[in-house]
Each structure stands twice: as structure tokens, then as C-alpha cells.
VEXBA-66369 format. One record per residue (C-alpha): x, y, z. Coordinates in steps of 0.1 Angstrom, whole numbers. Each point is the difference from the previous one (the first is absolute). Example, Ala and Ser with C-alpha at 12.3 -4.5 7.8 and 13.67 -1.06 7.14 Angstrom:
       u       v       w
     123     -45      78
      14      34      -7
//
This chain:
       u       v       w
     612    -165     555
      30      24      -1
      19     -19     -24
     -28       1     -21
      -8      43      -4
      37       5       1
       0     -26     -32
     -34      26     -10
      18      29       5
      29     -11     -20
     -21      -9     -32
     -19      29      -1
      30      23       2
      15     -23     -24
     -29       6     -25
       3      43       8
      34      -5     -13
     -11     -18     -27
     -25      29     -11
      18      26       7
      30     -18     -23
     -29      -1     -27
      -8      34       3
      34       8      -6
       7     -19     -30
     -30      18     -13
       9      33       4
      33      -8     -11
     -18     -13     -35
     -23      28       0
      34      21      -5
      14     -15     -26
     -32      -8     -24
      -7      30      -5
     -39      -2      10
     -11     -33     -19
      -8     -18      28
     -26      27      10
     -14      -2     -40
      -4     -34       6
     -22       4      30
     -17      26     -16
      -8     -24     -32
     -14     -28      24
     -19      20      17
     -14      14     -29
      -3     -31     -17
     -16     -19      32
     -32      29      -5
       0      -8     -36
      -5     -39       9
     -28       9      26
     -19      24     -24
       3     -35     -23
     -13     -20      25
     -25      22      12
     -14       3     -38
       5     -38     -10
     -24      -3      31
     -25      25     -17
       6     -19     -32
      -9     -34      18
     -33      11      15
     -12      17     -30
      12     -31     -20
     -20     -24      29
     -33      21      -3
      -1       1     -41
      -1     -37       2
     -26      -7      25
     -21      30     -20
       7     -16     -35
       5     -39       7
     -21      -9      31
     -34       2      12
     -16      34      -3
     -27      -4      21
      -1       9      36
     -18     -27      16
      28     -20       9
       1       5      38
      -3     -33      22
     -25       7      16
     -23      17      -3
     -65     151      26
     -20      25      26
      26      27      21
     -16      21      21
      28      24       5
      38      -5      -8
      14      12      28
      19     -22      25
      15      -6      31
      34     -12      -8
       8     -28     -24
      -6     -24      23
     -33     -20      -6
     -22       3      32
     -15     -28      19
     -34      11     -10
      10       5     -39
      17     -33       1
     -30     -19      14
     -23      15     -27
      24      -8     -27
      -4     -37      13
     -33       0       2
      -2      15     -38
      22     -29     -12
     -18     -29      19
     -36      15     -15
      20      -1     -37
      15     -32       7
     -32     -16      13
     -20      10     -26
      23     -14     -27
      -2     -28      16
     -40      -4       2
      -4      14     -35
     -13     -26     -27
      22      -9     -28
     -18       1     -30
       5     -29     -21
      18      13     -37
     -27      -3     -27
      12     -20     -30
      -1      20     -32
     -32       0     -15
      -5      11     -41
     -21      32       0
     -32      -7     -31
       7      21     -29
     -23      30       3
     -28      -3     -20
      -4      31     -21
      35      -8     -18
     -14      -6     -36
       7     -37     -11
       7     -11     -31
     -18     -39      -5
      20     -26     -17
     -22     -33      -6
      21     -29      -4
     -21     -29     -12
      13     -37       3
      13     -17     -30
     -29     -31     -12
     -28      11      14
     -31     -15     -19
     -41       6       2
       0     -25      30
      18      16      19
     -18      21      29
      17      34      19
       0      -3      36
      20      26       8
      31      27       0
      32       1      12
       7      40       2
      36       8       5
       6      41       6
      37      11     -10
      13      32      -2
      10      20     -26
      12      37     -11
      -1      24     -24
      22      31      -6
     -17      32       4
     -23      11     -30
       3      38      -9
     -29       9     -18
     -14      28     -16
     -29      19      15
     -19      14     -30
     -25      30      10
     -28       8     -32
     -17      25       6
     -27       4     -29
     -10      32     -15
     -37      12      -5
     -10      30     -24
     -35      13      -4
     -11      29     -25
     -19      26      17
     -14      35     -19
      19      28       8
     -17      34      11
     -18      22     -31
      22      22     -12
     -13      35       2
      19      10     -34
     -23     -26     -18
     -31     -17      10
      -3     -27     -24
      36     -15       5
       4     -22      34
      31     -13       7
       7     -35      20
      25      -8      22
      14     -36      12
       5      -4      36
      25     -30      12
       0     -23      29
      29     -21      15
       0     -12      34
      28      15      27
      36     -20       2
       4     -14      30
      25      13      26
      36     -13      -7
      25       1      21
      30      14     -19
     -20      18     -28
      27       3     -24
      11     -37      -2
     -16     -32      -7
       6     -17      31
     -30     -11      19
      -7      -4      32
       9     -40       3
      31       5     -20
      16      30      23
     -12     -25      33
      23     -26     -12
      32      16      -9
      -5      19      32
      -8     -30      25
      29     -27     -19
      29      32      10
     -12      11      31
     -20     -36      15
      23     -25     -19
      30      19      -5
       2      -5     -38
      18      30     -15
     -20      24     -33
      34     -20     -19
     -11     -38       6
     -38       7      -6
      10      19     -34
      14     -35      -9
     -27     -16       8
     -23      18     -16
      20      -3     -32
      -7     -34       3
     -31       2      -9
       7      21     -28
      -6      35      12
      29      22       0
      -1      30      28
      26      25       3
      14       9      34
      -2      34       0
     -39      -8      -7
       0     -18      30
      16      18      25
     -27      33     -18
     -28     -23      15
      15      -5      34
       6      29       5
     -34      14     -11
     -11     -33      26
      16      14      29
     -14      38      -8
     -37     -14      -2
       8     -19      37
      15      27      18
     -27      12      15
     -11     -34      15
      36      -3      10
      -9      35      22
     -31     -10      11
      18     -37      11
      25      20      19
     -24      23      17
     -18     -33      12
      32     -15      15
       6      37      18
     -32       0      15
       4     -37      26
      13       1      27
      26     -28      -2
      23      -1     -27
      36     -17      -7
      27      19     -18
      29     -15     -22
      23       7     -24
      15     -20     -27
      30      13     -29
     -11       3     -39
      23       5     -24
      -2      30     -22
      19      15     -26
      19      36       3
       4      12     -34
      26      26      10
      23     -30      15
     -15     -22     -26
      -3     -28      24
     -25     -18      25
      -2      12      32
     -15     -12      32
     -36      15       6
     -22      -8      25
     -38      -2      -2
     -16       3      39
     -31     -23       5
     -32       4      26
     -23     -25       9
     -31       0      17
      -1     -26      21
     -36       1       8
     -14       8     -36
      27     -25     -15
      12      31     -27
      32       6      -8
      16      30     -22
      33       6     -14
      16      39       2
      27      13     -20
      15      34       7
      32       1     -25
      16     -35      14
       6      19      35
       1     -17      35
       6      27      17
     -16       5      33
     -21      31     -12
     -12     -24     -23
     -23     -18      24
      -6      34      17
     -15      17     -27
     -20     -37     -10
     -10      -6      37
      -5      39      14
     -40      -8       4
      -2     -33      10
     -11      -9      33
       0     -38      15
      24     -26       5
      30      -2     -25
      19     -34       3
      36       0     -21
      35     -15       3
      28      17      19
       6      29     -23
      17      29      16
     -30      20     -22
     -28     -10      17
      13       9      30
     -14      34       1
     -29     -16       5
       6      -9      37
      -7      36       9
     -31      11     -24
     -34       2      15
     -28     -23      -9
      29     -26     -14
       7     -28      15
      32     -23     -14
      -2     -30       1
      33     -27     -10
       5     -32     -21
      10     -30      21
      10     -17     -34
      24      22     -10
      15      -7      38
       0     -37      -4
      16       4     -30
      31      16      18
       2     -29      27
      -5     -27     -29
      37      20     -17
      17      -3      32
      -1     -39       8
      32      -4     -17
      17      26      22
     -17     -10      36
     -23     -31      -5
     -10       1      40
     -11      36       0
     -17       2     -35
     -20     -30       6
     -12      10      37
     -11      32     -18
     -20     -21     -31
     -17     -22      27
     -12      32      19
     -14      18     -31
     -17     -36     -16
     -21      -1      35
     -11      32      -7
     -10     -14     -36
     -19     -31      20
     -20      24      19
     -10      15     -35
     -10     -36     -11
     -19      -7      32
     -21      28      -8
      -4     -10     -37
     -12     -31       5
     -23       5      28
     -14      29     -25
       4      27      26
     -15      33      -2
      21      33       1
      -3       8      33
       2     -40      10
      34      -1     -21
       5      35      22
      -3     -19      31
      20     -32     -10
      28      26     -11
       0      16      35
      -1     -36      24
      27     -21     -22
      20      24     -25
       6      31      26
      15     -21      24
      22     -15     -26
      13      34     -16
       5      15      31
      25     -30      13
      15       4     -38
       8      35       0
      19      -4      38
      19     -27     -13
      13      18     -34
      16      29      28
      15     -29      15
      13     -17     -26
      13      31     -20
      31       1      17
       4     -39      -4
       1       5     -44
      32       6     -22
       0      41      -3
      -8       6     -38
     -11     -33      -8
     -36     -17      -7
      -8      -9      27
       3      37      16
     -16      12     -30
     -31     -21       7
      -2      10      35
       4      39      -8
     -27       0     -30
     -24     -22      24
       8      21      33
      -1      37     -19
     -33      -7     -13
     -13     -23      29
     -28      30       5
     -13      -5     -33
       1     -38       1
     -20      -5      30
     -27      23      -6
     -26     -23     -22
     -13     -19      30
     -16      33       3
     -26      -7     -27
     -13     -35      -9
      -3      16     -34
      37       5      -3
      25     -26     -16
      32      -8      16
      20       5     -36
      -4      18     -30
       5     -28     -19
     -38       5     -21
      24      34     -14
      27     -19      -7
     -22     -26     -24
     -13      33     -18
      35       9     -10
      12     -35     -10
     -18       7     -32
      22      25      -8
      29     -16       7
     -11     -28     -27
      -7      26     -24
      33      17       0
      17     -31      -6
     -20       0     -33
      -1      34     -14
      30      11      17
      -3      33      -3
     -21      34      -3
       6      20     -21
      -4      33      20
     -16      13      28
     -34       5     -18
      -1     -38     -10
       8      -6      34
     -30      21      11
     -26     -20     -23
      15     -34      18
      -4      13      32
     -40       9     -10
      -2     -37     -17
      16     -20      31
     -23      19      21
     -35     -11     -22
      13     -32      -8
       8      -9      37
     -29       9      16
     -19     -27     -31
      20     -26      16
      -3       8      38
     -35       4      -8
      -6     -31     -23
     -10      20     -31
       9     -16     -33
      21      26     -13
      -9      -6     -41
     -35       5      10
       4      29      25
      25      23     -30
     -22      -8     -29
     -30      10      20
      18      29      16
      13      12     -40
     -36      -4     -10
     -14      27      22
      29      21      14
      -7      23     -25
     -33       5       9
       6       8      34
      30      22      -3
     -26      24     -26
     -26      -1      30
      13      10      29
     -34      -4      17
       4     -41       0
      23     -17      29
      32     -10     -16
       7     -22      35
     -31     -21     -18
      29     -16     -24
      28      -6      30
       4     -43      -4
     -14      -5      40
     -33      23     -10
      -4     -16     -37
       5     -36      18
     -36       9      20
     -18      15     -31
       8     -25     -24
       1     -39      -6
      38      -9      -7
      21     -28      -8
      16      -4      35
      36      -3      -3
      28     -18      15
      19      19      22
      37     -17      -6
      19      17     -22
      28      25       4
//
């Protein structure tokens, strides 16, 4: 044993020698190179940060690179999970889930999971061809067999009903108004007796109201360049072309005279839409980007147009206030509103938290969305979080097809959903912490956790949705429209789409046929914007739909 630290002692005082030998040589080099030993150190250590800055942004590179390819090239839809809301306060002791919380949490996912597994699957209907309605007009074409004689006798028909189409016929409306004169004896002149004179009195009938006075566009005619731009998204350009197809040569500067004459002639609808909208009590707010051209940059820039839905009524309208979406945009839109406002997690709504008679309410879609981005990153944690949120979407579709009332889907909400948030939002404080700082996944659980408030509160009402998702299929109109005209050309022209998205929008929510609804609307807006004594909210699509018999229309396009 002492054989053995003597034989220790000896090779560590070996290795001090060693060292300190080392430290000479060292020094003695430091003298003589004249410092370039401590610029080489210096240039490693420099360079060494300059390879971890590399690293650190290759990193960035490769995550950004990862997520544009499973937002580009894979599936886009969220339902991919495995397997497959009503808080009463948000307050909480701790992140840990109590024992009572966690028991009603079970209970809310063995009630889900039971009734999935009693309800009925409907059996998939095989596709069946729809009759061809019968006031199209049809056009008989007799086709007789060939060697048919006097004996023969007919027993029958074989009726075969094909399709056909043709292009748009622009016609001329021709108004005749015929003159009547009379001759009628004029009064006695007092100069002399014996010489009467006779006048002829003439009589036309009145010329009907036009809509654009000055022009020869008719009602039908302004309905249909308006509803192809601003329902199917075919720019003033391509219809031009198609009109000179048939002969008739328009000029563009014509055209654009009579939309803009259009929009004049609807902008007090448009009002009386908006002052509709205002006046419910449960709205949803977005915002989508417009291009618009500065002509003192001479470019587009981005614009956006703000859009409010009635959830209730099912009306939507477009506002634009000079492309702004500045927070005292919505302020000045929103100051008299009182209800429910549901919107995504837009630091400009916020103010909202604090106004009286306002309650916010969240977007759970917009939520999912940012867990759906992050599977890449932390597959575990994002798909824990899209399980949770898709029970809260089986709750919705327990009440749905059980045909629930409000307050029943109220009810449902508070025994299966608030259980379920309320275990959520203790688990995103737990597993905050857990995330890479700055990436997705943290991202996710900030957004979700900031707004958490806002999100939980629609079990509150059975009338409330748990997503905004009815706003966002009122503004993917206008994103299909962009892609065709591209532009506007200022902020004016950006104005009269706002007023045409808004009219046109509320036809389809409310399944008006639009080509029916304008020509109607042209045909007597005049009228009612000379009397002020007649309700103008007579000609809004929803309260023309009651008063008249229209052609019910499809509510699929975009």
C-alpha cells in the first residue's frame, strides 16, 4: 500500500514538472514571436463564434426549410390525429390538475367516447343524377326511323334529355313611347272677336326610371358585369372580350363610368346593410389584405378591407377606411356595438377585453392551426394538444346531431368541453417550459395560453361558435378575386369593392340569386333613393328573399 502512493506521489510530481516545463517553453515563445501566438488565439476564438452563429442559423434554415414542405407538399388538412368548451373562471390552483378536475375530465372523455361508439353509421348514398329542372326551355328534335311505311303503328317514345348551352345574348331593350296631339280652340282674343285661334296639345307617356340616366345600360346589363367581377371574379378586361365576341365593341373607360355609377346608386343599401350588422349582438371580425395602387409610388400596395358578420342574421359587410389596419380602425367601426365579438388573436382586438357591454370571444381554428405547424418540431406535444381541441370539436358534433337547442348545446358545453379546457390550459403552463425557446411549438403554446380567456368563453352561450371560421369563408372571396383583377386602382375603387363584396355576400349566405337580386335592385333603386319615405332595407337580399319568388341558388362558389 506504501509502495503504491509513494509510486502516486512520484507521478504526479512528475507530471507538475512536466507542466510547469510547458509553461516555460511558452513563455519563452511568447518572447520571441512577437505576439502571434496570442493573434492566433484571438482568430480561433473569433472564428469558433463565427461557426456557432453558422450553426445556429443553418438550424433556423432547416426548420423553416422542414415546415415549407409539410405546408406546400403534404397534407393540409388538420385531421390527421390518431385518434381521435364551457370555463367557468380561469383561475387556478397551481398547474397541477386536481383530483376532482381530473375525474371530470374522464368522465367527459368516456361520455364522448361512448357516444361515438353507440352512434349509427349512416350508410354512404351512391350518387344519384338530379332531373333536369323543368322550366329550362327545350328545344325538340324528332328523329324518325328510316323505312317506316302506312303499316306501321307508334307505340311509343324513347325521350332522351341532354344538355346544352348557349352564350349570353345581349339584346337591345327598345322603349316607344307614342305621341298623341289633339287641336283644341284657343281663348277669344279680345283684340278681335271674329278670329279664334287653335292650339295642339301633345301626349307621351313618362320614361321609366333608369338607373344610370345618361347611358344606355339597363338594369340586366349593369347586374351582369357587376356579379361576373365581384361573384365570379372575371375582371371589366375578360368580359370586354367577351362581349366583342358577339360583336359589340365596349370601351373600358365606358365600363368602369357604369360601375362606378353602380356602386353610387348601392351605397346607401351598403349603409343600411352595415347598420343592420351593428345592431346584433354577436358578430365576428376579420381582416383580409387587398391590393391597391399608390399613384404617388406608382405601385400596389398592401390594403386591407375589415369584414363583420352577423352571425345570427347570416350578413356580412366589407369596410374600407384608406387600406388601414390600424387598431383605431376597428375602434372607430366598432365604438357602438354592444354583444359578443369573436376574432383571431390580433393584438387590436384586444382593447376589447376591457370595454363594457363587450364580450371577446376567440377562434379555436386559428389555435389548431398553430399546433397542426408545430408537429414537425415536437410531434408528442403538438399532437397531445390536436387531440384535446378535436374533443372539444366532438362535443360540438354531439350537439349537432342530436339537434340541440342553445341552451342544451349551453349545457353540453359546460358537463364535457369545460372540463376538458380547463385540464388543457394547466397542461400548456406545464409544458411551456418543456418547448424549444423561439420555436413552434412555444409559439403555439404562447398564442393558445395569452388568449386562453377568449377561447374558453363560448360555452357561455349555445348561440356562440367555437371558431370564426363562417368569417373566414366571407373573405375567401376576395382572396379569389385578387388573384384575378390583381389590383385596384385606388383607394376609391377599393371603396366600391368593399360596398360590392358586402351585397354580393350576404346573396350567397342568404341564398339569393345574385343576377336576379342586382337587376331587380337597378330597376327600382332609383326610385327609392328619390323617396325617402319608402324602406330601402326592403331591397337588402335576406328581406327581398321573403317578399319575392326567386330562383334559389347554389351556395358553392367562391
Amino acid at each position: 500500500m506504501t509502495d503504491f502512493s509513494s509510486d502516486k506521489d512520484s507521478f504526479v510530481q512528475a507530471l507538475l514538472q512536466e507542466r510547469d516545463e510547458l509553461f516555460q517553453e511558452l513563455s519563452r515563445l511568447r518572447k520571441i514571436d512577437n505576439g502571434a501566438i496570442d493573434t492566433l488565439e484571438a482568430q480561433n476564438k473569433e472564428l469558433t463564434s463565427v461557426v456557432a452563429e453558422k450553426d445556429q442559423q443553418i438550424k433556423k434554415l432547416t426548420d423553416q426549410l422542414a415546415w415549407f414542405r409539410h405546408k406546400y407538399f403534404s397534407k393540409s388538412s388538420e385531421k390527421f390525429i390518431k385518434e381521435d368548451p364551457n370555463q367557468r373562471k380561469l383561475d387556478f390552483d397551481g398547474i397541477e390538475v386536481l383530483p376532482e378536475e381530473l375525474a371530470a375530465t374522464e368522465e367527459a372523455d368516456k361520455e364522448i367516447v361512448e357516444y361515438e361508439r353507440r352512434k349509427v353509421v349512416r350508410e354512404k348514398k351512391k350518387p344519384v343524377r338530379l332531373p333536369i329542372p323543368e322550366e329550362l326551355r327545350r328545344e325538340v328534335e324528332v328523329i324518325e326511323p328510316e323505312g317506316i311505311q302506312d303499316n306501321w303503328e307508334r307505340i311509343g317514345v324513347e325521350v332522351t334529355e341532354i344538355l346544352e348551352h348557349k352564350p349570353g345574348e345581349l339584346y337591345v331593350r327598345r322603349i316607344e313611347r307614342p305621341k298623341f296631339a289633339t287641336k283644341q280652340p284657343a281663348a277669344e282674343k279680345q283684340i278681335d272677336q271674329s278670329i279664334q285661334e287653335e292650339t295642339v296639345a301633345i301626349r307621351i307617356a313618362a320614361m321609366p326610371m333608369l338607373p344610370l340616366p345618361r347611358s344606355n345600360a339597363g338594369p340586366s346589363l349593369l347586374a351582369e358585369l357587376l356579379m361576373n367581377k365581384y361573384f365570379y371574379h372575371l375582371p371589366f378586361n375578360r368580359q370586354i372580350a367577351m362581349l366583342n365576341m358577339v360583336n359589340f365593341k365596349l370601351a373600358a373607360s365606358t365600363v368602369n363610368g357604369w360601375f362606378q355609377g353602380g356602386c353610387d346608386l348601392l351605397r346607401a343599401l351598403y349603409f343600411c346593410l352595415k347598420d343592420k350588422v351593428l345592431a346584433s349582438d354577436y358578430i365576428q371580425v376579420d381582416e383580409s389584405t387587398i391590393p391597391v395602387i399608390d399613384n404617388e409610388k406608382h405601385k400596389a400596395q398592401k390594403a386591407y378591407l375589415w369584414m363583420v358578420r352577423s352571425v345570427m342574421d347570416d350578413l356580412v359587410f366589407f369596410h374600407y377606411d384608406k387600406g388601414s389596419r390600424a387598431q383605431k380602425v376597428v375602434v372607430d367601426l366598432l365604438k357602438k356595438f354592444q354583444g359578443a365579438i369573436q376574432t383571431d388573436g390580433y393584438q387590436a382586438y384586444s382593447i376589447y377585453e376591457q370595454k363594457k357591454g363587450v364580450l371577446l370571444l376567440g377562434c379555436w381554428a386559428h389555435a389548431r392551426r398553430k399546433f397542426s405547424e408545430s408537429v414537425s418540431e415536437d410531434q408528442a406535444g403538438a399532437e397531445y394538444a390536436l387531440a384535446q381541441i378535436a374533443k372539444l370539436y366532438r362535443v360540438e358534433q354531439m350537439a349537432d346531431d342530436q339537434k340541440l337547442s342553445y341552451e342544451q348545446r349551453a349545457e353540453l358545453r359546460k358537463r364535457l368541453a369545460y372540463p376538458i379546457m380547463r385540464a388543457f390550459e394547466k397542461w400548456i403552463e406545464a409544458y411551456y417550459p418543456k418547448a424549444i425557446p423561439g420555436g413552434r411549438m412555444s409559439k403555439a403554446l404562447s398564442y393558445t395560453y395569452n388568449i386562453f380567456g377568449r377561447l374558453s368563453r363560448y360555452h357561455l352561450d349555445g348561440r356562440y361558435l367555437p371558431d370564426n371560421n363562417l368569417a373566414e369563408n366571407a373573405i375567401r372571396p376576395l382572396a379569389v378575386g385578387r388573384k384575378g383583377y390583381l389590383f385596384c386602382g385606388n383607394d376609391d375603387a377599393a371603396e366600391n369593392a368593399a360596398v360590392m363584396y358586402s351585397l354580393l355576400g350576404c346573396c350567397k349566405t342568404c341564398d339569393v340569386n345574385p343576377r336576379e337580386w342586382l337587376t331587380y335592385v337597378f330597376s327600382k333603386i332609383a326610385m327609392y333613393n328619390a323617396n325617402y319615405e319608402l324602406d330601402l332595407a326592403e331591397l337588402l337580399p335576406h328581406n327581398w328573399k321573403k317578399t319575392n319568388k326567386c330562383q334559389s341558388f347554389p351556395n358553392n362558389s367562391n
